[in-house]
N, C-alpha and C positions, 0 to 999 in steps of 0.2 A: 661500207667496208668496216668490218668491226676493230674496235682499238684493244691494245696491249692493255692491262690494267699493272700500273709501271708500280704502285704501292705495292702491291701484293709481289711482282718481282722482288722491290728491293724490301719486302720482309720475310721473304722464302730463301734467298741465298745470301750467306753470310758476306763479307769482304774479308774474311780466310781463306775461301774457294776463288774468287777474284785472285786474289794476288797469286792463288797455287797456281791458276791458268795461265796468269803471267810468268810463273816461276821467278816470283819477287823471291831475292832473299837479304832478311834485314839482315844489318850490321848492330845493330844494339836491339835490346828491350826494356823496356819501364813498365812492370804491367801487362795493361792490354795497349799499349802504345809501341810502337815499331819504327825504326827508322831506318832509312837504306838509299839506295840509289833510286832514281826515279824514274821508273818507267817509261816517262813520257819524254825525256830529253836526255841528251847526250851527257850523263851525269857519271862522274868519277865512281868507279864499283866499289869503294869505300866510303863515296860519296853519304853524308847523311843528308840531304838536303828534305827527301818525301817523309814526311810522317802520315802515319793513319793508325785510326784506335779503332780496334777492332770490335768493340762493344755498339761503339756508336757509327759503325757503318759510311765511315768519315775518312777521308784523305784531305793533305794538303801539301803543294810542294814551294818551298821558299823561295824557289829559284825562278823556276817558270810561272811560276800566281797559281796552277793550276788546284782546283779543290772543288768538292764534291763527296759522293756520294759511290757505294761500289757502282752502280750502273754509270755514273756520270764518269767512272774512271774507266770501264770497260769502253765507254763508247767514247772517249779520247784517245785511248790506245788505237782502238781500230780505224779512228774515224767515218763513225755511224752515229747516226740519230740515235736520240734515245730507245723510241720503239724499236730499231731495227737491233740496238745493242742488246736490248731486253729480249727479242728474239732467240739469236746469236746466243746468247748465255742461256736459255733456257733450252737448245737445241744442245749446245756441248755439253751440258751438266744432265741431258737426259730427261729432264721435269715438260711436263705438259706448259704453254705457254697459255698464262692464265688471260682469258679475252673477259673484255666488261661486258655486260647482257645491255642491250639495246631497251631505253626506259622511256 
């Protein structure tokens, strides 16, 4: 069975489009840094607790430990594997799902 090539996911879709699918919406900005409520737990909607920089494809939430990566947050939202997350996001976003060549 051939594998998801998860690099090349997570440097084809930003963590802009990540959080758009979420419909994150921060409460502050610094920059490329965001802060807001956290998608992944029951967090106050003024809540600042999730930070992620958008440059560096990076989340982190203070609350819950959780951190990562846009794919590593898509497939904690959903509760999916990485491959199947990486999937998933390249099925919604419309992009071909980039497979590695058998070496």
């Amino acid at each position: 069975m051939p594998l998801i090539d998860l690099k090349a996911v997570r440097s084809q879709i930003p963590m802009q489009q990540v959080l758009d699918l979420l419909q994150f919406a921060p409460v502050s900005r610094a920059g490329l840094r965001l802060r807001g409520p956290c998608p992944l737990h029951d967090s106050k909607p003024h809540g600042r607790s999730f930070s992620v920089h958008l440059s560096r494809h990076r989340y982190r939430c203070f609350v819950c430990h959780s951190a990562g990566t846009q794919l590593d947050l898509w497939a904690a939202v959903h509760g999916l594997s990485l491959p199947a997350a990486a999937a998933d996001l390249c099925r919604r976003l419309g992009r071909p799902i980039p497979w590695l060549s058998a070496s």
